[in-house]
ROMI-222790 format. One record per residue: residue number from 1; chain; x, y, z of N, C-alpha, C in turn. Coordinates in Angstrom, 3 decimals, always signed. Layout:
ROMI-222790
<site nr="NUM" kette="A" n_c1="X" n_c2="Y" n_c3="Z" ca_c1="X" ca_c2="Y" ca_c3="Z" c_c1="X" c_c2="Y" c_c3="Z"/>
...
***
This chain:
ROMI-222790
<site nr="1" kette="A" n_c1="+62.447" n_c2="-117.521" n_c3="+94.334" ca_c1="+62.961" ca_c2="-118.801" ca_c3="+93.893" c_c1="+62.004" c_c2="-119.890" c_c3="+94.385"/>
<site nr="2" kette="A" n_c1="+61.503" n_c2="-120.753" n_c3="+93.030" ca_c1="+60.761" ca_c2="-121.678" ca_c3="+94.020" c_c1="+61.117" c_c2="-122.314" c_c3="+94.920"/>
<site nr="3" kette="A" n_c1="+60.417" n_c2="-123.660" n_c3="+95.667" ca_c1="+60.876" ca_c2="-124.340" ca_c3="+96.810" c_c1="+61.359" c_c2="-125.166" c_c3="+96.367"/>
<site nr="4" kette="A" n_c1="+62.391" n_c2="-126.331" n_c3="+96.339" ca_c1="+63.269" ca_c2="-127.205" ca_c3="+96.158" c_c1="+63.360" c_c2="-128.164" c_c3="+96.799"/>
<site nr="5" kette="A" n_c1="+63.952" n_c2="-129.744" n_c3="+96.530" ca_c1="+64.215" ca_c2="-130.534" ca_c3="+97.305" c_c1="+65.563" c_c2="-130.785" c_c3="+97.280"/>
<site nr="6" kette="A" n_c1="+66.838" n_c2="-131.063" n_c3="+97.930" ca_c1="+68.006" ca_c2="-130.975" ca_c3="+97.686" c_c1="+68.128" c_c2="-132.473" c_c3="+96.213"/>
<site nr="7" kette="A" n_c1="+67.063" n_c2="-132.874" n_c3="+96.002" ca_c1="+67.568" ca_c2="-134.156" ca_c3="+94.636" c_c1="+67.597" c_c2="-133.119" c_c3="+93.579"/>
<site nr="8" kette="A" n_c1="+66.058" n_c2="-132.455" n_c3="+93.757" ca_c1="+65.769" ca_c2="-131.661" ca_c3="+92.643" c_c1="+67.171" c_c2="-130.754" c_c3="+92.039"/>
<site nr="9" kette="A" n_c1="+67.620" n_c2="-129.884" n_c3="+93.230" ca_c1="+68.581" ca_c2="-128.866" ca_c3="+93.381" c_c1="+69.633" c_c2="-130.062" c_c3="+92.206"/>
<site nr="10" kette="A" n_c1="+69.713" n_c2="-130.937" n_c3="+93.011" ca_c1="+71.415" ca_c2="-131.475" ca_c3="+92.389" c_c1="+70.868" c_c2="-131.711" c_c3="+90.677"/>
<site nr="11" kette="A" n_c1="+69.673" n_c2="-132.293" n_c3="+90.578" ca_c1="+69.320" ca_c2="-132.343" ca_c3="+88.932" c_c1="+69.670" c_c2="-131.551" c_c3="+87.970"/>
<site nr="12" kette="A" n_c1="+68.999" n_c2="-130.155" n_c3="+88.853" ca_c1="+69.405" ca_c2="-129.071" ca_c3="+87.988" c_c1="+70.443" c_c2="-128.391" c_c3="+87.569"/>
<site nr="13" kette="A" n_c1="+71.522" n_c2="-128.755" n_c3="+88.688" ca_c1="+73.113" ca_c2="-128.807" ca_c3="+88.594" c_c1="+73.717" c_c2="-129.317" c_c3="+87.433"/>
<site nr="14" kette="A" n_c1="+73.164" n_c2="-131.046" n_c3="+87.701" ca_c1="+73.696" ca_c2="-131.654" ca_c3="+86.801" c_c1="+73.136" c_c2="-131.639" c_c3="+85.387"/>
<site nr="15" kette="A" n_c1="+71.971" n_c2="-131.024" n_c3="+84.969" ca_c1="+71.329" ca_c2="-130.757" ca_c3="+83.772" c_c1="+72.309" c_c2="-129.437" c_c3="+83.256"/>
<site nr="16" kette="A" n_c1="+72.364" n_c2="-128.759" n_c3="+83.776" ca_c1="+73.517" ca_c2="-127.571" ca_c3="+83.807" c_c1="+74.462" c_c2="-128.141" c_c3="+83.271"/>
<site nr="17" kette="A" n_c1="+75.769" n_c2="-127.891" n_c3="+84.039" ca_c1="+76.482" ca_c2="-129.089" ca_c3="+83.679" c_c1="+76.733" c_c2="-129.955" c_c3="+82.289"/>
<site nr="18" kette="A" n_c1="+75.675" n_c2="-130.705" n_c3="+81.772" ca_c1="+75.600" ca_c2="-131.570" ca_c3="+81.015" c_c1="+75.466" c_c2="-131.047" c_c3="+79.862"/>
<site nr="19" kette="A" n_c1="+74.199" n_c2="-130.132" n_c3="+79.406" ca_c1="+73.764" ca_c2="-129.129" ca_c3="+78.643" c_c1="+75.126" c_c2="-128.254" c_c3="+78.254"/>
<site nr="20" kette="A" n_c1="+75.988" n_c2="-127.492" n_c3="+79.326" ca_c1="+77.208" ca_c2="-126.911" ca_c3="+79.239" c_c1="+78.463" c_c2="-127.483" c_c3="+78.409"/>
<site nr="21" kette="A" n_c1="+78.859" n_c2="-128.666" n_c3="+78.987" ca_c1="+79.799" ca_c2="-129.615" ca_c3="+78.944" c_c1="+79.234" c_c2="-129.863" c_c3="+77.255"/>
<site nr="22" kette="A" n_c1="+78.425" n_c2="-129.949" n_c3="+76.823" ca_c1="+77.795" ca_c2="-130.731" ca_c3="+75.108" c_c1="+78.054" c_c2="-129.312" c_c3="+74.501"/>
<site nr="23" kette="A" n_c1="+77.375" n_c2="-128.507" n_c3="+74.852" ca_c1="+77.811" ca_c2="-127.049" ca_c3="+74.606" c_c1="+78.763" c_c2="-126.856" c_c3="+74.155"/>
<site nr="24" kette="A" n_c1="+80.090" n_c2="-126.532" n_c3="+74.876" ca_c1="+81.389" ca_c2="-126.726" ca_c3="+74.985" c_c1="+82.020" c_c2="-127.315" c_c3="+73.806"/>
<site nr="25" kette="A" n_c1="+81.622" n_c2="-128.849" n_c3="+74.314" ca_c1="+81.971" ca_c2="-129.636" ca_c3="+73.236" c_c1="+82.227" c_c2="-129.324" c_c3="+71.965"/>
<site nr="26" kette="A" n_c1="+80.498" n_c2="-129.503" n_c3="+71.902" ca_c1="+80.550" ca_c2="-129.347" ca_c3="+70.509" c_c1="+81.087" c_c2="-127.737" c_c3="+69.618"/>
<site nr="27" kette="A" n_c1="+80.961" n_c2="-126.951" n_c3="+70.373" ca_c1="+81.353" ca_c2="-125.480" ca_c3="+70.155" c_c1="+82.599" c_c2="-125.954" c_c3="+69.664"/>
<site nr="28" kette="A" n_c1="+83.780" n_c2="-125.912" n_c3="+70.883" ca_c1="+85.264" ca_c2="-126.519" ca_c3="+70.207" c_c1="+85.673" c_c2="-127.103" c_c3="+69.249"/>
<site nr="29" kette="A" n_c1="+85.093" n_c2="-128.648" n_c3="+69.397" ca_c1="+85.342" ca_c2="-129.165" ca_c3="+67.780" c_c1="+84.725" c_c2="-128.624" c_c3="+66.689"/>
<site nr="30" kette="A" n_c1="+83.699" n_c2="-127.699" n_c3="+66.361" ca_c1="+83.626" ca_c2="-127.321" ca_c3="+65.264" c_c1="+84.339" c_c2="-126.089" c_c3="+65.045"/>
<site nr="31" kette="A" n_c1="+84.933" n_c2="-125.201" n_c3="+66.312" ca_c1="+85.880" ca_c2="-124.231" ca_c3="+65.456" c_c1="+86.930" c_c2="-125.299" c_c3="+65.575"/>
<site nr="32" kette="A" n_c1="+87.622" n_c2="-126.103" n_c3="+65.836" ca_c1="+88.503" ca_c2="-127.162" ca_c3="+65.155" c_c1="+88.637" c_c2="-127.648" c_c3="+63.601"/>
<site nr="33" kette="A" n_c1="+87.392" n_c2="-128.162" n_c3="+63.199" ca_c1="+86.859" ca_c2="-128.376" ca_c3="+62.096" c_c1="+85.642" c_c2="-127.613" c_c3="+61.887"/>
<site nr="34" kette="A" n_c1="+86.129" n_c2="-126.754" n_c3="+61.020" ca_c1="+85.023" ca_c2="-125.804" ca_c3="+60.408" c_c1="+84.396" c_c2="-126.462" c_c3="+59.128"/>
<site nr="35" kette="A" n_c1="+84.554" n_c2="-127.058" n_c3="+58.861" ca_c1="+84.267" ca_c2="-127.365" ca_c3="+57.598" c_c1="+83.500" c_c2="-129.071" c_c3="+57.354"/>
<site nr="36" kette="A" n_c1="+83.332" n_c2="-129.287" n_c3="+58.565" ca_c1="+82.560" ca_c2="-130.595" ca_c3="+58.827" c_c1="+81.036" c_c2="-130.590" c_c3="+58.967"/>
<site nr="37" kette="A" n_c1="+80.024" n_c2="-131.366" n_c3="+58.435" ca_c1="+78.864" ca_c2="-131.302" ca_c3="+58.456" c_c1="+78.220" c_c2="-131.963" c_c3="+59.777"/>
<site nr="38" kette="A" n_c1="+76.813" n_c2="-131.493" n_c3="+59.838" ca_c1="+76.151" ca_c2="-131.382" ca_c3="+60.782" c_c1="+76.271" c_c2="-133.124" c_c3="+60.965"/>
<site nr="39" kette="A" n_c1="+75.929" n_c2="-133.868" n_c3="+60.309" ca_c1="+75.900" ca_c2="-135.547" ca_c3="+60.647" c_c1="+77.305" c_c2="-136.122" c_c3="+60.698"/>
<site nr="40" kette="A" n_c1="+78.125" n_c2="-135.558" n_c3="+60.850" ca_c1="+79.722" ca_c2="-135.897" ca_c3="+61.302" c_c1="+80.093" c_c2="-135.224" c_c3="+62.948"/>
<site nr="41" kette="A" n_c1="+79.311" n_c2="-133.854" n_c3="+62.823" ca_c1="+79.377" ca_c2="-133.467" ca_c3="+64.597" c_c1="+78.578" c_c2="-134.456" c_c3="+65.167"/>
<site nr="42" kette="A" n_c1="+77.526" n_c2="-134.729" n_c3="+64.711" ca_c1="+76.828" ca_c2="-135.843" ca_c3="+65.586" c_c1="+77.712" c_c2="-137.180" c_c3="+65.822"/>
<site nr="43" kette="A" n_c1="+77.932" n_c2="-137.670" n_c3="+64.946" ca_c1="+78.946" ca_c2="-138.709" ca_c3="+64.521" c_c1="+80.061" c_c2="-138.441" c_c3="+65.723"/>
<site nr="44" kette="A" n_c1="+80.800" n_c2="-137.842" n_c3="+66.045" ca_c1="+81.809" ca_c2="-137.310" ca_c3="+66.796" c_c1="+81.132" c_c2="-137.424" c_c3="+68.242"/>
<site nr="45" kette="A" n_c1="+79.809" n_c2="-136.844" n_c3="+68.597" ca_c1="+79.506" ca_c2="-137.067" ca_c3="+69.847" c_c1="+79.022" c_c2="-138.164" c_c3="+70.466"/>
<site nr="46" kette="A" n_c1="+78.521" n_c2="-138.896" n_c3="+69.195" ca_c1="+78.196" ca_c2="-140.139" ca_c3="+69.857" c_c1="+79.430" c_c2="-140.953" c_c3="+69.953"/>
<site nr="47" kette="A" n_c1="+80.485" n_c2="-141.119" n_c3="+69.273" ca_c1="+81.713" ca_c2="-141.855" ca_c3="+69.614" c_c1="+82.000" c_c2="-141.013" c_c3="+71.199"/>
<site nr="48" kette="A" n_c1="+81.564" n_c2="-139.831" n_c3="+71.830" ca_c1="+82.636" ca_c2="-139.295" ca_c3="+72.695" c_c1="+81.369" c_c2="-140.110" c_c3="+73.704"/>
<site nr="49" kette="A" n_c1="+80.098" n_c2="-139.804" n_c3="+73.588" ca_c1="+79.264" ca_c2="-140.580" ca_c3="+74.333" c_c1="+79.460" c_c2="-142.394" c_c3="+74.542"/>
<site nr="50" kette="A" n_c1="+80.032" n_c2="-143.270" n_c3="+73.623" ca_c1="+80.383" ca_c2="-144.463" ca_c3="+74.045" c_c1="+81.214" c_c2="-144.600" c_c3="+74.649"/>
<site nr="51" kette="A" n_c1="+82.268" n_c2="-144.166" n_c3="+74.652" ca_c1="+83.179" ca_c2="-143.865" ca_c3="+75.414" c_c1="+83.127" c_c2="-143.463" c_c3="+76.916"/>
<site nr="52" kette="A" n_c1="+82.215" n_c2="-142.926" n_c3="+77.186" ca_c1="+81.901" ca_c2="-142.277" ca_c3="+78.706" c_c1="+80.864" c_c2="-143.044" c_c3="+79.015"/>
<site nr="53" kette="A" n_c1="+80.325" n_c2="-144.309" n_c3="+78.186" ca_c1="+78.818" ca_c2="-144.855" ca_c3="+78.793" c_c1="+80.119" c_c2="-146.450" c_c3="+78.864"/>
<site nr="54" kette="A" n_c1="+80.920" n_c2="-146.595" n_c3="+78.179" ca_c1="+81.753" ca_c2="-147.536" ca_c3="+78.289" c_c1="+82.367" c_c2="-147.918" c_c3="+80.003"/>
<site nr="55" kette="A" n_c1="+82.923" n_c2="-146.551" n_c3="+80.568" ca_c1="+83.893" ca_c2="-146.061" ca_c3="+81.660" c_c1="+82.624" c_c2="-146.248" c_c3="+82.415"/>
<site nr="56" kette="A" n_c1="+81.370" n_c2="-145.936" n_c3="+82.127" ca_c1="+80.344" ca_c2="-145.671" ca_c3="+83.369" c_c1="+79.977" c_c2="-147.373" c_c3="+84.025"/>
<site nr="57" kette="A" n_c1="+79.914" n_c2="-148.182" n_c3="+82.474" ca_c1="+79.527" ca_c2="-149.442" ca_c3="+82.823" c_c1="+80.397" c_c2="-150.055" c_c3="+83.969"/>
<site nr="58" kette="A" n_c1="+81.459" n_c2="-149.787" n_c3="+83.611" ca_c1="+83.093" ca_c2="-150.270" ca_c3="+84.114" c_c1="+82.484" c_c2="-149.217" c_c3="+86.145"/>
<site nr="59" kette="A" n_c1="+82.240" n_c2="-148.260" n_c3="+86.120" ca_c1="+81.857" ca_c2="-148.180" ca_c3="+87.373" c_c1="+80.850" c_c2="-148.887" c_c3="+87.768"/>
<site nr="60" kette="A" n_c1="+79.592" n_c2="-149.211" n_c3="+87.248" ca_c1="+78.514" ca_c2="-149.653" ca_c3="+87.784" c_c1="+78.791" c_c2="-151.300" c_c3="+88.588"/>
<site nr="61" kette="A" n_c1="+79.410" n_c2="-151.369" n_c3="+87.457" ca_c1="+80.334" ca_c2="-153.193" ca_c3="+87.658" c_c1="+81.054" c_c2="-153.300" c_c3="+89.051"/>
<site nr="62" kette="A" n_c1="+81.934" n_c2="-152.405" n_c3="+88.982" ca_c1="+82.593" ca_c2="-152.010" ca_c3="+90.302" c_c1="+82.283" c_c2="-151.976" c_c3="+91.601"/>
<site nr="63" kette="A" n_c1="+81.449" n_c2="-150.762" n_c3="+91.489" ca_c1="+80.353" ca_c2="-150.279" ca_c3="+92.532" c_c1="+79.203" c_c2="-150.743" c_c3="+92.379"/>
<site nr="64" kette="A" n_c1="+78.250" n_c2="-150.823" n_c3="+92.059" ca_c1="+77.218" ca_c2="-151.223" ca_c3="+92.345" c_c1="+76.812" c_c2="-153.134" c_c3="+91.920"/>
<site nr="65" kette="A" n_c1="+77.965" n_c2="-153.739" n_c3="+91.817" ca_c1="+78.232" ca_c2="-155.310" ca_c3="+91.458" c_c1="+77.016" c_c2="-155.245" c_c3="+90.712"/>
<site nr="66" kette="A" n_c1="+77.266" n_c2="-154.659" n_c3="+89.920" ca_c1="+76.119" ca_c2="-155.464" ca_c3="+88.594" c_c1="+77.105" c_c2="-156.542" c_c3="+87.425"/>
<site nr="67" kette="A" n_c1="+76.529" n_c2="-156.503" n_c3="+86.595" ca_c1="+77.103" ca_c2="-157.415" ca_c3="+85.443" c_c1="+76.831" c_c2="-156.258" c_c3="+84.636"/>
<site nr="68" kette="A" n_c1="+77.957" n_c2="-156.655" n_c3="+83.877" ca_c1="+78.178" ca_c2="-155.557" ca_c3="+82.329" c_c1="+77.055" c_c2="-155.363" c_c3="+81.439"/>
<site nr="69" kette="A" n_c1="+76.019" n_c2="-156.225" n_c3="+82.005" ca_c1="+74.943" ca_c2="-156.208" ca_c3="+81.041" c_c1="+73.811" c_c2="-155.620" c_c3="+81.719"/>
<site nr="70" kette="A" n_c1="+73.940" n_c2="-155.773" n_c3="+82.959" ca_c1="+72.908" ca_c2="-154.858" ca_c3="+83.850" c_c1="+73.101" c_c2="-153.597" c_c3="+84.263"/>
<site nr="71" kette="A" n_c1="+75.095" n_c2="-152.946" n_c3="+83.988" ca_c1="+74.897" ca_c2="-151.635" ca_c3="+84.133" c_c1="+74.623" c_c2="-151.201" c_c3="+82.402"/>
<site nr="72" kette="A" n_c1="+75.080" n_c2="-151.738" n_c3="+81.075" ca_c1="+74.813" ca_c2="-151.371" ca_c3="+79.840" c_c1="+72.877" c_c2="-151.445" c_c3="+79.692"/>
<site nr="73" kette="A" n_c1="+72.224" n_c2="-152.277" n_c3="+80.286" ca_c1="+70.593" ca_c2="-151.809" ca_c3="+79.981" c_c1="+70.124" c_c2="-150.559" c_c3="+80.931"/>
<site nr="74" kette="A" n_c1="+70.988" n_c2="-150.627" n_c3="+81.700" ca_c1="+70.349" ca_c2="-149.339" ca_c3="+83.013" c_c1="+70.454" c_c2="-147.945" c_c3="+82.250"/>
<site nr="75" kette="A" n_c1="+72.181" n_c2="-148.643" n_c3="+81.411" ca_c1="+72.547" ca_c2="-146.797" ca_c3="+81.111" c_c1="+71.836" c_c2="-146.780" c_c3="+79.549"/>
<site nr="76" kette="A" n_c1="+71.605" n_c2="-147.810" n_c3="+79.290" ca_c1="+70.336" ca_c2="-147.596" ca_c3="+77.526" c_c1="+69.305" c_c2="-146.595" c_c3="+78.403"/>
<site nr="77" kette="A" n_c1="+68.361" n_c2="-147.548" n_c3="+79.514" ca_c1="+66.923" ca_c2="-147.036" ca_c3="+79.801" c_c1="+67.171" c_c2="-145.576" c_c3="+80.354"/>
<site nr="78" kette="A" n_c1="+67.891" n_c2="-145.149" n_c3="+80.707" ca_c1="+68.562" ca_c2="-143.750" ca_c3="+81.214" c_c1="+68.754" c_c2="-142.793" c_c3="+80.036"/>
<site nr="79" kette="A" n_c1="+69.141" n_c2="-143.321" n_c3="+79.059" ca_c1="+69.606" ca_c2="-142.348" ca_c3="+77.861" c_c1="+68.259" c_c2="-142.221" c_c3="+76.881"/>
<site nr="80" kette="A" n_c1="+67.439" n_c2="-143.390" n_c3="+76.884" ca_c1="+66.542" ca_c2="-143.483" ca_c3="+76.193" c_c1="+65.627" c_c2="-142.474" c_c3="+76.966"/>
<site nr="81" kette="A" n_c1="+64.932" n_c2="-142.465" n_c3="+77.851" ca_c1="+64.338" ca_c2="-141.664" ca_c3="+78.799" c_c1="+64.701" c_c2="-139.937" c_c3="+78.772"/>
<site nr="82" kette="A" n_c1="+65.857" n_c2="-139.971" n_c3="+78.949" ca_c1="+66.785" ca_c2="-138.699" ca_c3="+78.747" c_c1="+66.378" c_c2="-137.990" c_c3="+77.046"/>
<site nr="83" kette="A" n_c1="+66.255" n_c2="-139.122" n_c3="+76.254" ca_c1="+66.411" ca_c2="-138.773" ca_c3="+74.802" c_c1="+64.677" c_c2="-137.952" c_c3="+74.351"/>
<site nr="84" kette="A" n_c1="+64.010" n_c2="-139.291" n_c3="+74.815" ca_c1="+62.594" ca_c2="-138.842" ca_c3="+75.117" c_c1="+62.201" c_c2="-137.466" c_c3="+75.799"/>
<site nr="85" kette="A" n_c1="+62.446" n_c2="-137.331" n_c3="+76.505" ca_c1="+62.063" ca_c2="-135.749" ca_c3="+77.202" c_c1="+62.679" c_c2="-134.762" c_c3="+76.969"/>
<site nr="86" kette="A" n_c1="+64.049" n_c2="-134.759" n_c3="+76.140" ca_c1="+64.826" ca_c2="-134.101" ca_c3="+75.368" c_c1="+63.871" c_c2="-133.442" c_c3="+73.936"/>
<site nr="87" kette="A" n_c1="+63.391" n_c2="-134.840" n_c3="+73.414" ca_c1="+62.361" ca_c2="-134.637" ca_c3="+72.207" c_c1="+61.352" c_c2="-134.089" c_c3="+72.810"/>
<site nr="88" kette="A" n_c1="+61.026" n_c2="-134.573" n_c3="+73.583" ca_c1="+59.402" ca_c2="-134.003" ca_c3="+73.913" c_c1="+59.721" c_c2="-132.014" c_c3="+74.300"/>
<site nr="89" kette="A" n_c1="+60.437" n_c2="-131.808" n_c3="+74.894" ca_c1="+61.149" ca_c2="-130.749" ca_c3="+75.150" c_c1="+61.043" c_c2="-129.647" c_c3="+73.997"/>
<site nr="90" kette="A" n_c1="+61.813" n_c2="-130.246" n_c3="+73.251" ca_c1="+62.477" ca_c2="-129.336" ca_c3="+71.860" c_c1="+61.155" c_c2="-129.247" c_c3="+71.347"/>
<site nr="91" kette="A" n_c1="+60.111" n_c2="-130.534" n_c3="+71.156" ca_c1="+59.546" ca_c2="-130.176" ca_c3="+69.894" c_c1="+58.144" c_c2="-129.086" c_c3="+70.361"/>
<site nr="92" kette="A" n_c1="+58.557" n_c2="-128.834" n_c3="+71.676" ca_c1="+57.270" ca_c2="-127.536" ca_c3="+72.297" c_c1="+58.333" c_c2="-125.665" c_c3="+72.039"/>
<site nr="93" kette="A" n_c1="+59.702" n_c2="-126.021" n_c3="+71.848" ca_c1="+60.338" ca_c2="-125.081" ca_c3="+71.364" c_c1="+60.674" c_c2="-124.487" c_c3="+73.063"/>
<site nr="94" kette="A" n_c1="+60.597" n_c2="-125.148" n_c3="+73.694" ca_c1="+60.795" ca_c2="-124.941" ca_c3="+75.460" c_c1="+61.746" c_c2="-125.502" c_c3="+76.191"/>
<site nr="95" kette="A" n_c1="+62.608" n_c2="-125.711" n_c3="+75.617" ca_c1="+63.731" ca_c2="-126.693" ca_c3="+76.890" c_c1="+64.145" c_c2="-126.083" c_c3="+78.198"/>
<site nr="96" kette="A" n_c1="+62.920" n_c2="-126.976" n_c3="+79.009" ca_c1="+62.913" ca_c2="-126.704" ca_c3="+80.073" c_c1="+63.464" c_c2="-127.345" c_c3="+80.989"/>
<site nr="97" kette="A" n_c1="+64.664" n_c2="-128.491" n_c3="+80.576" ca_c1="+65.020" ca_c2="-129.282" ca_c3="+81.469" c_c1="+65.699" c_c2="-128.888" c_c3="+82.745"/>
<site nr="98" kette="A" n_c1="+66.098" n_c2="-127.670" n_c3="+83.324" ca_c1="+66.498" ca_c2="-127.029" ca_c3="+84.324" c_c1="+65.896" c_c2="-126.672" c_c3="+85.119"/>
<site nr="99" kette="A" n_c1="+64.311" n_c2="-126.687" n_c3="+84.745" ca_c1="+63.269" ca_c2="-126.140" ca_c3="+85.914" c_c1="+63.004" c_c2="-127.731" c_c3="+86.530"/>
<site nr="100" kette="A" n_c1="+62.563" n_c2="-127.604" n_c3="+87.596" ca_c1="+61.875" ca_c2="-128.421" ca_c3="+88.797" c_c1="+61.041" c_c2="-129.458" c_c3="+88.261"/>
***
């Protein structure tokens, strides 16, 4: 096993996790609706994704006293970033986001 740093460790947890949880997701609602097209599952996750980037702002506000507008650009540059290396990822046919 390579060597680790305990951030790294928790990344890969939470890449786990995340990857799983969308997994899941989306698995369920489409044996729910079988008969729904591929740009309506998307459609569906991004409503479940505003929703959880909504609740996150509402923590950041909380905890970390930002303004609604400084935790909503944090969690754009986070998702955008996320989205990016997601693409960059897929389009080598390697998703490697679990390794180190």
């Amino acid at each position: 096993m390579p060597r680790r740093n305990a951030a790294q460790d928790h990344a890969i947890i939470t890449n786990a996790r995340t990857l799983a949880f969308g997994h899941q997701l989306a698995a369920t609602w489409l044996e729910l609706h079988p008969d729904v097209s591929t740009s309506q599952l998307v459609e569906f996750l991004e409503k479940q994704s505003l929703r959880a980037r909504s609740v996150a702002i509402e923590v950041h506000v909380a905890r970390e006293r930002m303004s609604q507008e400084e935790a909503f650009a944090l969690l754009e540059r986070e998702s955008l970033r996320y989205r990016a290396l997601m693409r960059e990822e897929l389009s080598t046919g390697d998703l490697s986001l679990l390794s180190p």
